[in-house]
gemmi code that builds the backbone of each chain (N, CA, C; Angstrom):
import gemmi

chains = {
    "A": [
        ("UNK", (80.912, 128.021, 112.114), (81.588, 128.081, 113.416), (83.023, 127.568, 113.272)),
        ("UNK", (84.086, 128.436, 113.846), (85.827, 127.584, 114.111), (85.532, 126.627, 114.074)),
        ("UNK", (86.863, 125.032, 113.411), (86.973, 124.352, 114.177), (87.527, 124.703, 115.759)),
        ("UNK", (87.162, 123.523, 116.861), (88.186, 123.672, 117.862), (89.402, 123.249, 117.749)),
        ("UNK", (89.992, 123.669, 119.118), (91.362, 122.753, 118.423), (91.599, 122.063, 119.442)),
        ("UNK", (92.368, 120.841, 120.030), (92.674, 120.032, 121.369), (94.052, 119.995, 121.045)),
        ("UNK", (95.035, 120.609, 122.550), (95.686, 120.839, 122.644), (96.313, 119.913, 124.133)),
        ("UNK", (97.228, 119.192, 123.839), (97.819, 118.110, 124.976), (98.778, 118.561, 125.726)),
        ("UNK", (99.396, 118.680, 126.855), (100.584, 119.170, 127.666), (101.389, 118.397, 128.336)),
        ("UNK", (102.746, 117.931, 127.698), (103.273, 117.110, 128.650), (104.565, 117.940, 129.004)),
        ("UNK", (105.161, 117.675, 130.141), (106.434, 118.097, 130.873), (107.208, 116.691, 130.848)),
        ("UNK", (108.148, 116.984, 130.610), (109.281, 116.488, 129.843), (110.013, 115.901, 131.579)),
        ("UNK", (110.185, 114.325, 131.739), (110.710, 113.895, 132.798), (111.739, 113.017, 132.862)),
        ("UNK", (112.502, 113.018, 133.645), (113.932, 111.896, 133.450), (113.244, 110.729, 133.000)),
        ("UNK", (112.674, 109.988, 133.390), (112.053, 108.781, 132.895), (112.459, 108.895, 130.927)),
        ("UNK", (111.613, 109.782, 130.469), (111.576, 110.400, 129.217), (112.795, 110.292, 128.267)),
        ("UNK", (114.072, 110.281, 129.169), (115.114, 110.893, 128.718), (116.384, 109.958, 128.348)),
        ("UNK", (117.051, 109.933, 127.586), (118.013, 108.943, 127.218), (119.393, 109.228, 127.948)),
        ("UNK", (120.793, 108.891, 127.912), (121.717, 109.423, 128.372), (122.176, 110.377, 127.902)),
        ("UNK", (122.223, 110.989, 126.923), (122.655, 111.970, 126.458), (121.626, 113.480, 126.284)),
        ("UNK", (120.279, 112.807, 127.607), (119.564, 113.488, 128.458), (118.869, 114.723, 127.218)),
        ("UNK", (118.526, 113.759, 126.102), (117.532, 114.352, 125.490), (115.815, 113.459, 125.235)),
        ("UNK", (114.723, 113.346, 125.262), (113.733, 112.715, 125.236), (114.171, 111.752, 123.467)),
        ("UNK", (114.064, 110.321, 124.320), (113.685, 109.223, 123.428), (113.054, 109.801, 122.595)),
        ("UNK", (113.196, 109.069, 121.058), (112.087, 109.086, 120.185), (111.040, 108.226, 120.523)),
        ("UNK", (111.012, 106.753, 121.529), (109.677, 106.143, 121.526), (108.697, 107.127, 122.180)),
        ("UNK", (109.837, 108.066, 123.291), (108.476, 108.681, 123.795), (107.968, 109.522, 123.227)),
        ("UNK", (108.534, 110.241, 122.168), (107.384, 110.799, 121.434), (106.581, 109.845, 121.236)),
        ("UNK", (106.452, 108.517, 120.548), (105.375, 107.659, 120.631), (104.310, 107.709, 121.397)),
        ("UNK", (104.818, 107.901, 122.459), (104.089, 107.151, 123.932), (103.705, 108.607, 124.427)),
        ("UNK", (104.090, 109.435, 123.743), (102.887, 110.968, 124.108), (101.710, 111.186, 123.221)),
        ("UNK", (102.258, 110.613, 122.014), (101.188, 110.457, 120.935), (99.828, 109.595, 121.120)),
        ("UNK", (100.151, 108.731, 121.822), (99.147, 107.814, 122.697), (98.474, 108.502, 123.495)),
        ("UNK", (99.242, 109.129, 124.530), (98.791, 109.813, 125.725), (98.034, 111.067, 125.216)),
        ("UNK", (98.108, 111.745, 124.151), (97.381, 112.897, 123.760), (95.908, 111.991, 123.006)),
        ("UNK", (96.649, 111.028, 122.265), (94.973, 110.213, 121.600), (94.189, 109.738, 122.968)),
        ("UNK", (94.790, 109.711, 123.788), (93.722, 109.093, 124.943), (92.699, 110.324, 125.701)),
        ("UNK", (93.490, 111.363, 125.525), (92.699, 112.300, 126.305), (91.881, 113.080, 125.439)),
        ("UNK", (92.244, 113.028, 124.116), (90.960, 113.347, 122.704), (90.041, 112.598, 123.163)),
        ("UNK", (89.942, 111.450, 123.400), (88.753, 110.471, 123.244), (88.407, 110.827, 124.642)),
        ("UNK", (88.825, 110.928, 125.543), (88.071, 111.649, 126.787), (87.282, 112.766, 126.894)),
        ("UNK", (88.224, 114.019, 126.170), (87.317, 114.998, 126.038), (86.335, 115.047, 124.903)),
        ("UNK", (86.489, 114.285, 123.856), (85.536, 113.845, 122.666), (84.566, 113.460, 122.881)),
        ("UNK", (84.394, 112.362, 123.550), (83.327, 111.056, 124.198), (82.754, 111.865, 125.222)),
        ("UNK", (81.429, 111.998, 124.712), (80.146, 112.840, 126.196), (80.419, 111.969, 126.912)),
        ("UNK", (80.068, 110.596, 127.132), (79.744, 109.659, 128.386), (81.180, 108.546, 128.372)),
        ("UNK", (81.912, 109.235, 128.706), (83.446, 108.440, 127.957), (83.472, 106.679, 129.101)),
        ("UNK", (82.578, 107.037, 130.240), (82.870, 105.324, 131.086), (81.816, 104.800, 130.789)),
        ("UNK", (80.512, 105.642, 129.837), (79.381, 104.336, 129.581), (79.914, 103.952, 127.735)),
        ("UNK", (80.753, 104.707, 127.331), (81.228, 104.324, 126.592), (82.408, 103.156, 126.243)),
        ("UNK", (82.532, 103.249, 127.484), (84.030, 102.426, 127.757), (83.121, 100.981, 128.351)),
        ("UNK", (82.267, 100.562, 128.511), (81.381, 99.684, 128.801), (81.042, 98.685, 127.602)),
        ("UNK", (80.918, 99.539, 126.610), (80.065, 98.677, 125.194), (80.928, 98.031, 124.635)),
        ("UNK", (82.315, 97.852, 125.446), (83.448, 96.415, 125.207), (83.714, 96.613, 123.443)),
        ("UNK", (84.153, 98.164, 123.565), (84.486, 98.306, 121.968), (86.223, 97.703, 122.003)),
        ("UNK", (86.347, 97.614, 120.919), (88.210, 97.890, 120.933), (89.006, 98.753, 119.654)),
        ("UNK", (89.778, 99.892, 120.422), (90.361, 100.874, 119.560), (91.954, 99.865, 119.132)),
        ("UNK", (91.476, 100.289, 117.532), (92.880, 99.254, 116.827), (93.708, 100.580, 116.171)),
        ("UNK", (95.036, 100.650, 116.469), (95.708, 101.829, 115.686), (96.183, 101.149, 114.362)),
        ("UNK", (95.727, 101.772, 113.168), (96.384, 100.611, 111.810), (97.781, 100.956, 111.704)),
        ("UNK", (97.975, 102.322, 111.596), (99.090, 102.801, 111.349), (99.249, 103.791, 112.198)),
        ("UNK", (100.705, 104.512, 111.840), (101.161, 105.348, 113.105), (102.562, 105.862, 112.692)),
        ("UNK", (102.560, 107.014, 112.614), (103.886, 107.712, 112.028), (104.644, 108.396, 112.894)),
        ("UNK", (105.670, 108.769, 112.948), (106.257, 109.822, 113.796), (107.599, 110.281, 113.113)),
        ("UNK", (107.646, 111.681, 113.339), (108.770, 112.323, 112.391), (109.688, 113.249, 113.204)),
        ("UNK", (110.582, 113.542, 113.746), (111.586, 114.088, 114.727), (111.775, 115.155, 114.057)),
        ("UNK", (111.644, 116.311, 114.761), (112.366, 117.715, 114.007), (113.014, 118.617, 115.501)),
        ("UNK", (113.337, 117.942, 116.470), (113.579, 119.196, 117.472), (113.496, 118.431, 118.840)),
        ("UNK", (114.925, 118.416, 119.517), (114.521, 117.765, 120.719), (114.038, 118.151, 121.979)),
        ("UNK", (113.709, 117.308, 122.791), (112.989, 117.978, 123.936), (113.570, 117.584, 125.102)),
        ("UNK", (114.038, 118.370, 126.095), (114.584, 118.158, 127.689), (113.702, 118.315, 128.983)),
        ("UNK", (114.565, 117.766, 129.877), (114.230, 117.909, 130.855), (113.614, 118.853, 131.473)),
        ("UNK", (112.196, 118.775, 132.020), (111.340, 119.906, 132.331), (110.648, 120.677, 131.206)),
        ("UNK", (111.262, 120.500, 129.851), (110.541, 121.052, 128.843), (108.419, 120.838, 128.594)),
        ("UNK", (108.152, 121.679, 128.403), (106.652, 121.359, 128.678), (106.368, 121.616, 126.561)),
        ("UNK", (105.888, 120.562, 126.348), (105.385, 120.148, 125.114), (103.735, 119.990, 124.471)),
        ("UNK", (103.449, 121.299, 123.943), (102.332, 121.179, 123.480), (102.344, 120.394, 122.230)),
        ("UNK", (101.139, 119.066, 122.534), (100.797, 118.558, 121.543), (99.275, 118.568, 121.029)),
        ("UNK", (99.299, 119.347, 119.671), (97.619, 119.327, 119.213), (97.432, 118.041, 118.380)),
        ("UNK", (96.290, 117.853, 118.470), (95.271, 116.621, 117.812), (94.510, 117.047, 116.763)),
        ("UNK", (94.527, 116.816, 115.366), (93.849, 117.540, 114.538), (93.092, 115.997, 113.935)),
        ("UNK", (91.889, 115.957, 114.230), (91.502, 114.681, 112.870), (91.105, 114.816, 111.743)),
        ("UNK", (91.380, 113.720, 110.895), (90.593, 114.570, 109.543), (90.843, 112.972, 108.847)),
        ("UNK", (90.328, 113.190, 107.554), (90.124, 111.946, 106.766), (89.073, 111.096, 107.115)),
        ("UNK", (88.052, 111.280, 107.631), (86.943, 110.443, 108.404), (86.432, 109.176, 107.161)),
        ("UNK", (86.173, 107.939, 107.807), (85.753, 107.147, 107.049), (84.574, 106.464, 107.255)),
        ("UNK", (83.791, 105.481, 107.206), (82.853, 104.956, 108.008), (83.695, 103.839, 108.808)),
        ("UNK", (84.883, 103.603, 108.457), (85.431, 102.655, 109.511), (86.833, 103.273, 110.286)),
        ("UNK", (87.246, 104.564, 109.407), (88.734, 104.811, 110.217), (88.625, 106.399, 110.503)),
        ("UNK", (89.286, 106.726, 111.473), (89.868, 108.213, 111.202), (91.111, 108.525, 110.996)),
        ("UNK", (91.479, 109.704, 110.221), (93.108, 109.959, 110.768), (93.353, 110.852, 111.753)),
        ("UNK", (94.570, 111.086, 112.672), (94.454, 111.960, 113.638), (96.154, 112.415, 113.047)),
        ("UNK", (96.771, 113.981, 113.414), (97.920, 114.391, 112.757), (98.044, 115.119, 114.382)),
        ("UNK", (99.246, 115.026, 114.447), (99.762, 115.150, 115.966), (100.883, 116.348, 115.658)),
        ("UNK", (101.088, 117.252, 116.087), (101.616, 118.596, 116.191), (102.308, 119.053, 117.247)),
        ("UNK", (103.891, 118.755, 117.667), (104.270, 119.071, 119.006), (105.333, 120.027, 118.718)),
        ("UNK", (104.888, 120.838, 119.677), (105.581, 122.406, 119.846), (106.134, 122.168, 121.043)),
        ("UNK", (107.209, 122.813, 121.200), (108.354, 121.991, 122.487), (108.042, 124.050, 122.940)),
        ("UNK", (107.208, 124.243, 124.480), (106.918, 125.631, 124.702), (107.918, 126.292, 125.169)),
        ("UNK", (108.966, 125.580, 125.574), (109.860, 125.576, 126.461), (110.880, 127.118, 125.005)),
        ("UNK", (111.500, 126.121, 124.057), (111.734, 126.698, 122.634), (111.280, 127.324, 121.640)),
        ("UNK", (109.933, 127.086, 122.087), (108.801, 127.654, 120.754), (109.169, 127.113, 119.490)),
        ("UNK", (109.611, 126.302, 119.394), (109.869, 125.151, 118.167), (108.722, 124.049, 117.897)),
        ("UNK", (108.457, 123.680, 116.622), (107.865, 122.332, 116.132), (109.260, 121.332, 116.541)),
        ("UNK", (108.753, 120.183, 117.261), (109.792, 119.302, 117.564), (109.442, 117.689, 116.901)),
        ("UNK", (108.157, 117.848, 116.518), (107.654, 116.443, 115.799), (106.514, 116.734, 115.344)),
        ("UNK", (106.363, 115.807, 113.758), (104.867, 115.890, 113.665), (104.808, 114.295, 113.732)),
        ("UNK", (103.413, 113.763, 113.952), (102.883, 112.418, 113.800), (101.513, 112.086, 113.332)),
        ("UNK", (100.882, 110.773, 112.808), (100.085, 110.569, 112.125), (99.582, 109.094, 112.855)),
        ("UNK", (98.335, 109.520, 112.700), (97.818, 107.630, 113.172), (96.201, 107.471, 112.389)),
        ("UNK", (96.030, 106.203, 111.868), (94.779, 105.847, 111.456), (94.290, 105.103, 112.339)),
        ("UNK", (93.161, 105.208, 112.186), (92.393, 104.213, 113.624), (91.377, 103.938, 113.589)),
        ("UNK", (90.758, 102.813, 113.929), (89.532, 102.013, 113.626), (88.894, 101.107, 114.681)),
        ("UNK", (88.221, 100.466, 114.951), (87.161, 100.279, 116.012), (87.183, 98.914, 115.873)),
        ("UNK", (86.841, 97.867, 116.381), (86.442, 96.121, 116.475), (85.462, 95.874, 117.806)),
        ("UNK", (84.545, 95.075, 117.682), (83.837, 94.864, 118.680), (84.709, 93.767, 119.532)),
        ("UNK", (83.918, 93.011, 120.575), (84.633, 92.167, 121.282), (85.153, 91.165, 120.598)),
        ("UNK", (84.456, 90.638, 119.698), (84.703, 89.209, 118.751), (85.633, 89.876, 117.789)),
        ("UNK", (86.406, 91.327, 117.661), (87.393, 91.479, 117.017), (86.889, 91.389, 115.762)),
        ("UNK", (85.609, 91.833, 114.932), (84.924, 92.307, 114.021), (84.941, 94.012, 113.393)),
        ("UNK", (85.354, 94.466, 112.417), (85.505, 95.542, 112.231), (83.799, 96.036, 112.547)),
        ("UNK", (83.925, 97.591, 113.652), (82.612, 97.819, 113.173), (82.694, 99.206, 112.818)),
        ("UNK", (81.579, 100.485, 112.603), (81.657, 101.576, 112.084), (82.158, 102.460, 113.006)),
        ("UNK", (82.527, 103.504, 112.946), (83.598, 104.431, 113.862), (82.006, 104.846, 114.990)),
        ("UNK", (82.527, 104.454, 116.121), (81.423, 104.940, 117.241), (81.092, 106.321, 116.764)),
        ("UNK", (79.511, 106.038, 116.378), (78.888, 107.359, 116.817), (79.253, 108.531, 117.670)),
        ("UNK", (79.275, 108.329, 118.905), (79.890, 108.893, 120.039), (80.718, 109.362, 119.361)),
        ("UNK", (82.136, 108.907, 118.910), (83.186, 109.924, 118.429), (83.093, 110.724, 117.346)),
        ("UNK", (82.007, 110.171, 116.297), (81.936, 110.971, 115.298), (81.324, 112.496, 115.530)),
        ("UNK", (80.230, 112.103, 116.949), (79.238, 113.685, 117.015), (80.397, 114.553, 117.842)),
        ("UNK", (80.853, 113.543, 118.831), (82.033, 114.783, 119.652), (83.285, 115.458, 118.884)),
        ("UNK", (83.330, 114.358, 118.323), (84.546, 114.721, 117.400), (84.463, 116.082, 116.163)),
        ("UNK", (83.073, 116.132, 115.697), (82.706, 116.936, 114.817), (83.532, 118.487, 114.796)),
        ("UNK", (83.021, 118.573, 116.051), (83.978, 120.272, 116.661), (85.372, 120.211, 116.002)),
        ("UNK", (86.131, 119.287, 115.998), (87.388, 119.587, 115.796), (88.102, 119.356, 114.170)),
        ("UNK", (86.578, 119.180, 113.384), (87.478, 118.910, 112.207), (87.178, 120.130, 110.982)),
        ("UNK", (87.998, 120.401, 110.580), (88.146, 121.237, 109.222), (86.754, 120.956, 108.513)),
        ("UNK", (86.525, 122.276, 107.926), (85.039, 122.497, 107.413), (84.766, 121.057, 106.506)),
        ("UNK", (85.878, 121.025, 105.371), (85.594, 120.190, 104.754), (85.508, 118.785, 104.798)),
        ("UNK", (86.131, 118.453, 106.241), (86.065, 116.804, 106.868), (84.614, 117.187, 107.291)),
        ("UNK", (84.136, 118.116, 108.134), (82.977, 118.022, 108.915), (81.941, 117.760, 107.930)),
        ("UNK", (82.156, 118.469, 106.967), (80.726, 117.900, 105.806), (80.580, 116.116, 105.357)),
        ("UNK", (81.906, 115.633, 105.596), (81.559, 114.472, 104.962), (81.499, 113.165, 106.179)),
        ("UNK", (81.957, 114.123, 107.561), (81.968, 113.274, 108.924), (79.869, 113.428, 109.100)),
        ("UNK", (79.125, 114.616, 108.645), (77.737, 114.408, 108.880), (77.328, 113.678, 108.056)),
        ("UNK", (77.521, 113.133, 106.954), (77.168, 112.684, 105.425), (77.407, 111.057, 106.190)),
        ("UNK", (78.565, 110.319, 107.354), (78.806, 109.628, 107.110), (77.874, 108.875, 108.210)),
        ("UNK", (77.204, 109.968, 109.045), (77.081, 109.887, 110.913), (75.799, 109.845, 110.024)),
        ("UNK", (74.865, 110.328, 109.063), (73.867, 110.283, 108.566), (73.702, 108.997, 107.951)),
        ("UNK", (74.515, 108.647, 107.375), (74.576, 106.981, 106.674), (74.613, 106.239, 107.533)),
        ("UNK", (75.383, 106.218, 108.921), (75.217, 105.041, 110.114), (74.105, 104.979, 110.388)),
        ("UNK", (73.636, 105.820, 110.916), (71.861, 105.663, 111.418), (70.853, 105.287, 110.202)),
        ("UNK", (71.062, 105.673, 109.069), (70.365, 104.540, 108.354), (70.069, 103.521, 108.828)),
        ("UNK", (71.791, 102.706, 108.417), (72.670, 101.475, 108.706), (71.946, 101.248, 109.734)),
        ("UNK", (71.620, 101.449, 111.185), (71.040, 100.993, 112.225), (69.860, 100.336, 111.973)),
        ("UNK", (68.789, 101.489, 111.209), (67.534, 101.237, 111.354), (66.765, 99.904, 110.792)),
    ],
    "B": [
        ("UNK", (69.441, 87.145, 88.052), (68.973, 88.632, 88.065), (70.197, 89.051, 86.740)),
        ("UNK", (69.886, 90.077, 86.543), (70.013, 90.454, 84.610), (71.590, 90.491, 84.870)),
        ("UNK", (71.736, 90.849, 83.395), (73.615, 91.042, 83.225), (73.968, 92.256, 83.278)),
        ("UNK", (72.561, 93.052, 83.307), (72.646, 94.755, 83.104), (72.423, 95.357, 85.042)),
        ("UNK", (72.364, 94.535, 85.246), (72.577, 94.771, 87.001), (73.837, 94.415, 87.670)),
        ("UNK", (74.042, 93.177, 86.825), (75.263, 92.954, 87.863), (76.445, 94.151, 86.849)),
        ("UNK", (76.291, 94.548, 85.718), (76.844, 95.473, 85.457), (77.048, 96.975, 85.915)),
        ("UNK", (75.699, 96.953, 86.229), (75.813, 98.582, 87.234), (76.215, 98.179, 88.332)),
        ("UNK", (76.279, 97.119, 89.341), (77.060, 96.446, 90.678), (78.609, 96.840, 89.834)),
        ("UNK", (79.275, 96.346, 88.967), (79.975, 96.308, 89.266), (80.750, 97.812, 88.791)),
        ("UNK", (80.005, 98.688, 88.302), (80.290, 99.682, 87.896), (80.227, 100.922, 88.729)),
        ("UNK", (79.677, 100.740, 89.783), (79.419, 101.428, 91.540), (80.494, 101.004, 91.841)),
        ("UNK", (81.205, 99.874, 92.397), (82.598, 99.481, 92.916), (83.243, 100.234, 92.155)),
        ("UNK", (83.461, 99.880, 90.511), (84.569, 100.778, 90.643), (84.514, 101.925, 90.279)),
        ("UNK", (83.461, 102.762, 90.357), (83.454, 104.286, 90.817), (84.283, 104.327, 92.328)),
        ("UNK", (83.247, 103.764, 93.076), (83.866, 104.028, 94.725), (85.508, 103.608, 94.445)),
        ("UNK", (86.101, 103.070, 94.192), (87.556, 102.741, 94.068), (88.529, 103.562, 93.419)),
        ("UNK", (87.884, 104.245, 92.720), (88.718, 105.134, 92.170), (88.381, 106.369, 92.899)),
        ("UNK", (87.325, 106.568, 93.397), (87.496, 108.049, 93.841), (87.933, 108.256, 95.458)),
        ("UNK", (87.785, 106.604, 95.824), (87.926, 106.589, 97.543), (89.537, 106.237, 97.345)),
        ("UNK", (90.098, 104.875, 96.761), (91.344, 104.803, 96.711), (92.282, 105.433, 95.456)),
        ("UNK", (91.793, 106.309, 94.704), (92.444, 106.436, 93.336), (93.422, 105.189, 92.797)),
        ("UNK", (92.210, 104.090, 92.473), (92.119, 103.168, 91.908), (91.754, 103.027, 90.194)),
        ("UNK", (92.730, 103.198, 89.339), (92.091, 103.069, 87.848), (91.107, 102.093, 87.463)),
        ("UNK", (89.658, 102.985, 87.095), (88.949, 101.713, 86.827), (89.176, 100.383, 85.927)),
        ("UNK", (90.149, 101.164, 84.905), (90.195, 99.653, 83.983), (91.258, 98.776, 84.486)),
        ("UNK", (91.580, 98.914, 85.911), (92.461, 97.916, 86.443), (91.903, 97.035, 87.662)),
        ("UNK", (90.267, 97.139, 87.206), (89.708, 96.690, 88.337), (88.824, 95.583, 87.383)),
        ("UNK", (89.051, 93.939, 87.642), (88.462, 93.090, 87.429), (87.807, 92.054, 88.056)),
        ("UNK", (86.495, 91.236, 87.916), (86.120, 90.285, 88.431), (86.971, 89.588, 89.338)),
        ("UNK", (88.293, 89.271, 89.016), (88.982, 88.598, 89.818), (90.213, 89.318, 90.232)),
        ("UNK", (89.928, 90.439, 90.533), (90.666, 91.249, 91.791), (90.170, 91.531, 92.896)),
        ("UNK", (91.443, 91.496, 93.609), (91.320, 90.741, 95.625), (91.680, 92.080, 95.447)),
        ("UNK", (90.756, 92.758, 96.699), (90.893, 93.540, 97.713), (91.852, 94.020, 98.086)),
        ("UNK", (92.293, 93.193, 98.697), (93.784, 93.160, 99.759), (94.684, 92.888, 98.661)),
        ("UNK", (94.743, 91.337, 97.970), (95.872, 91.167, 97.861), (96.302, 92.160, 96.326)),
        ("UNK", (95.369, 92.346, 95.137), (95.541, 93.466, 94.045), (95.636, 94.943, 94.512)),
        ("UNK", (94.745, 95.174, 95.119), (94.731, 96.515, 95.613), (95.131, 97.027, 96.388)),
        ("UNK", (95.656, 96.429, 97.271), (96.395, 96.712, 98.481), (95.486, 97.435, 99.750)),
        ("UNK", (94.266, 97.081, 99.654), (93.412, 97.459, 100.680), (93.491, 96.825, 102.010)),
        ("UNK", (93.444, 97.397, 103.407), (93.407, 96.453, 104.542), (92.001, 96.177, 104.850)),
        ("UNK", (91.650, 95.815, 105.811), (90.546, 94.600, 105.965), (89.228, 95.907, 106.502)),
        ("UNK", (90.107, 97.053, 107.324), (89.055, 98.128, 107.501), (88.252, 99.101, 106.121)),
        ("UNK", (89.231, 99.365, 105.003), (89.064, 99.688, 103.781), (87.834, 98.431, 103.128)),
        ("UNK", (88.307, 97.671, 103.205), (87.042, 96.465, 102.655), (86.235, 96.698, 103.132)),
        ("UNK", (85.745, 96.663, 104.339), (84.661, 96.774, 105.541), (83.681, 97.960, 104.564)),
        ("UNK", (84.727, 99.009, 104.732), (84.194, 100.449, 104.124), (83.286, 100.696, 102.788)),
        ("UNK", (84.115, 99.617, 101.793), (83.350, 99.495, 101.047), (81.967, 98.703, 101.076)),
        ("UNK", (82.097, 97.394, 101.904), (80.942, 96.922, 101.708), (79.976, 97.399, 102.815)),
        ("UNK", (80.162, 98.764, 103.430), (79.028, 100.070, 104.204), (78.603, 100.712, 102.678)),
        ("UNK", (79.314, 101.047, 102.191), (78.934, 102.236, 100.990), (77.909, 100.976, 100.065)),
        ("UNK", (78.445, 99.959, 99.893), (77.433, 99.068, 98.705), (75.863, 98.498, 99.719)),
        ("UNK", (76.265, 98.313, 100.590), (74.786, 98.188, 101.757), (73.532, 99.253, 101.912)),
        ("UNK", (74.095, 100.425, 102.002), (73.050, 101.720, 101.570), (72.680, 101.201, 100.173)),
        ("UNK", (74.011, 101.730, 99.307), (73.227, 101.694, 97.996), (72.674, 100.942, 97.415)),
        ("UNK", (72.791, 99.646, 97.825), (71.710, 98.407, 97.143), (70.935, 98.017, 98.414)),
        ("UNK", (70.795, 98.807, 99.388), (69.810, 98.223, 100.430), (69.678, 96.591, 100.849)),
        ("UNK", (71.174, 96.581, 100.852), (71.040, 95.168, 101.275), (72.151, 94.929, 102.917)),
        ("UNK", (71.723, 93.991, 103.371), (72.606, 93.570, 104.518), (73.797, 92.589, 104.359)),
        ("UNK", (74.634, 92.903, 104.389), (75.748, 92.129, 104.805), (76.311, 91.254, 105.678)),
        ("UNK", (75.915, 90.312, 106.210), (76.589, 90.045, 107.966), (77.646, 89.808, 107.960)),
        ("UNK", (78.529, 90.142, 109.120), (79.867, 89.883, 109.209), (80.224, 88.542, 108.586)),
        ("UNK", (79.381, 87.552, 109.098), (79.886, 86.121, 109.077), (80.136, 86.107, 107.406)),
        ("UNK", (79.604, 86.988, 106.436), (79.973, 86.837, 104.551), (81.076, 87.801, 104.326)),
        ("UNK", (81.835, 88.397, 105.261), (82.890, 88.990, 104.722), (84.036, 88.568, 104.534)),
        ("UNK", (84.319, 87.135, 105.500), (85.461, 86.306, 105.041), (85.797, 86.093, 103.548)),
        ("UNK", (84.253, 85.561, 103.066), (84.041, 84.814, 101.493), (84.563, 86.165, 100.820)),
        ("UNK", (83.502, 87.282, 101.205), (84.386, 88.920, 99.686), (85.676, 88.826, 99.589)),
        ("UNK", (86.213, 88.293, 99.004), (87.936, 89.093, 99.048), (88.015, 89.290, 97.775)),
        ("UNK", (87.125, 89.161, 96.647), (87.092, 89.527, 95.063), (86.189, 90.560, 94.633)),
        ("UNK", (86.040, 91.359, 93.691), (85.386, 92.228, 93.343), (83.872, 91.005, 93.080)),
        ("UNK", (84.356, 89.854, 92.419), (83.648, 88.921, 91.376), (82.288, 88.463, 93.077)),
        ("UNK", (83.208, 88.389, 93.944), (82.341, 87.284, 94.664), (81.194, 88.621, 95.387)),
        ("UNK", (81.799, 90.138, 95.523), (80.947, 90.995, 95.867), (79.627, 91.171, 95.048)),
        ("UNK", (80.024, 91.263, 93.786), (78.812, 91.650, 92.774), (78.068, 90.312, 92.910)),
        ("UNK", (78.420, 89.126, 93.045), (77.506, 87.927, 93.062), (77.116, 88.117, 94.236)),
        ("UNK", (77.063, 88.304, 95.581), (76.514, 88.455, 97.072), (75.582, 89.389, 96.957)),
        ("UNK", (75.907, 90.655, 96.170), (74.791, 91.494, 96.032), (73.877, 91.141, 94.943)),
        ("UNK", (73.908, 90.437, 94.114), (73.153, 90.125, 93.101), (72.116, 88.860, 93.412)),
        ("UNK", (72.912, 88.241, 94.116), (71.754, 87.041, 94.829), (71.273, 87.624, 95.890)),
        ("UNK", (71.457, 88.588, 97.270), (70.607, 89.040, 97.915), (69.747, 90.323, 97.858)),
        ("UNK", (69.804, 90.484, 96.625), (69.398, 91.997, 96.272), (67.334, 91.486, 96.199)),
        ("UNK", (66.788, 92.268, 96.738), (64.788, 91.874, 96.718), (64.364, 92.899, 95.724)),
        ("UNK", (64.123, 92.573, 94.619), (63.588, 93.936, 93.606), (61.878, 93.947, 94.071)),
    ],
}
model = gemmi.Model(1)
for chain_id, residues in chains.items():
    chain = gemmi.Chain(chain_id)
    for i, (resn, *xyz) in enumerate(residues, 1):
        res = gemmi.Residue()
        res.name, res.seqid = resn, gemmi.SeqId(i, " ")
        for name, pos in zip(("N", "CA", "C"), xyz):
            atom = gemmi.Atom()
            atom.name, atom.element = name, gemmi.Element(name[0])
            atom.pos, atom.b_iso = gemmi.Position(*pos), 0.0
            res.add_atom(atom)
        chain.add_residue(res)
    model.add_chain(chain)
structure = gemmi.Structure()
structure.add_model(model)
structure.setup_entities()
């Protein structure tokens, strides 16, 4: 079966915008966030009984690379691709197409990993690994079941 | 427990290290840190000691991961809690 793909939409707002009325580079940051937040929404089946089990999402790292700027009213597709799955991290590669131009205007990168309340590393929520499955390249998905198969061991 | 165990312990690490971090095995000794030789962060450690928990069927609790920060002190944790 395809992977899927998740695809983010932001419109480009003065807030966004510096004086020389092109979009900040933090906010590419701060869309990169905003697209990881709504992965894990549409990822996560039960995303508020999930949001209950007092996990905490830690970003280790986090890249961002400028190729193309973006204006006012510009509407910016950003895709979410994950891949690199670990039993404790994922990577996610961020892809923004400015629709407005039909240009790549940034790519970005983030690793990310999980802590319980006491701030203990624990294994990448289940939950994200089964929702998440859909969206990764054949060859992540073989080793994201290999790894979702080793947690439940780990449980038992 | 034998010298030919804690030899295959420590010969599983550094398989996993070289093929998870492309880590040269012969640069991996008893008294190399994690973090501070290898440059691993604290989630990478974690990772490994998931992969050595299956394979030697042993448990780990958080509260003994402070003490791992050596290859040396891993193979001894698994070698004293290992139940043949």
């Amino acid at each position: 079966m395809a992977k899927k793909d998740f695809k983010f939409l932001k419109t480009v707002y003065l807030g966004d915008l510096n004086i020389f009325k092109s979009a900040y580079f933090a906010s590419y940051f701060i869309w990169q966030g905003m697209a990881r937040e709504e992965f894990f929404k549409i990822v996560i089946n039960n995303y508020n009984a999930f949001m209950k089990k007092r996990i905490k999402l830690i970003t280790i790292e986090a890249t961002m690379k400028f190729k193309g700027i973006a204006q006012l009213y510009d509407d910016i597709e950003i895709t979410v691709q994950p891949k690199d799955v670990t039993f404790t991290t994922v990577d996610l590669n961020f892809t923004y197409l400015n629709k407005t131009t039909n240009k790549i205007i940034g790519e970005g990168t983030q690793r990310i990993g999980f802590t319980n309340f006491r701030d203990v590393i624990i294994p990448l929520p289940s939950e994200l690994l089964k929702g998440g499955m859909d969206y990764l390249e054949d060859s992540w998905k073989k080793k994201a079941f290999q790894i979702y198969d080793k947690l439940n061991i780990l449980k038992k | 427990m034998s010298e030919l165990y804690q030899k295959k312990v420590e010969e599983s690490i550094r398989n996993f290290l070289a093929e998870r971090f492309n880590v040269k095995k012969n640069t991996i000794q008893l008294k190399t840190s994690l973090i501070e030789d290898l440059g691993m962060d604290s989630f990478q450690s974690v990772e490994l000691l998931y992969e050595l928990e299956l394979q030697y069927k042993i448990r780990i609790p958080n509260e003994a991961l402070k003490d791992l920060k050596k290859i040396g002190d891993i193979i001894n944790y698994i070698c004293n809690h290992k139940t043949l």
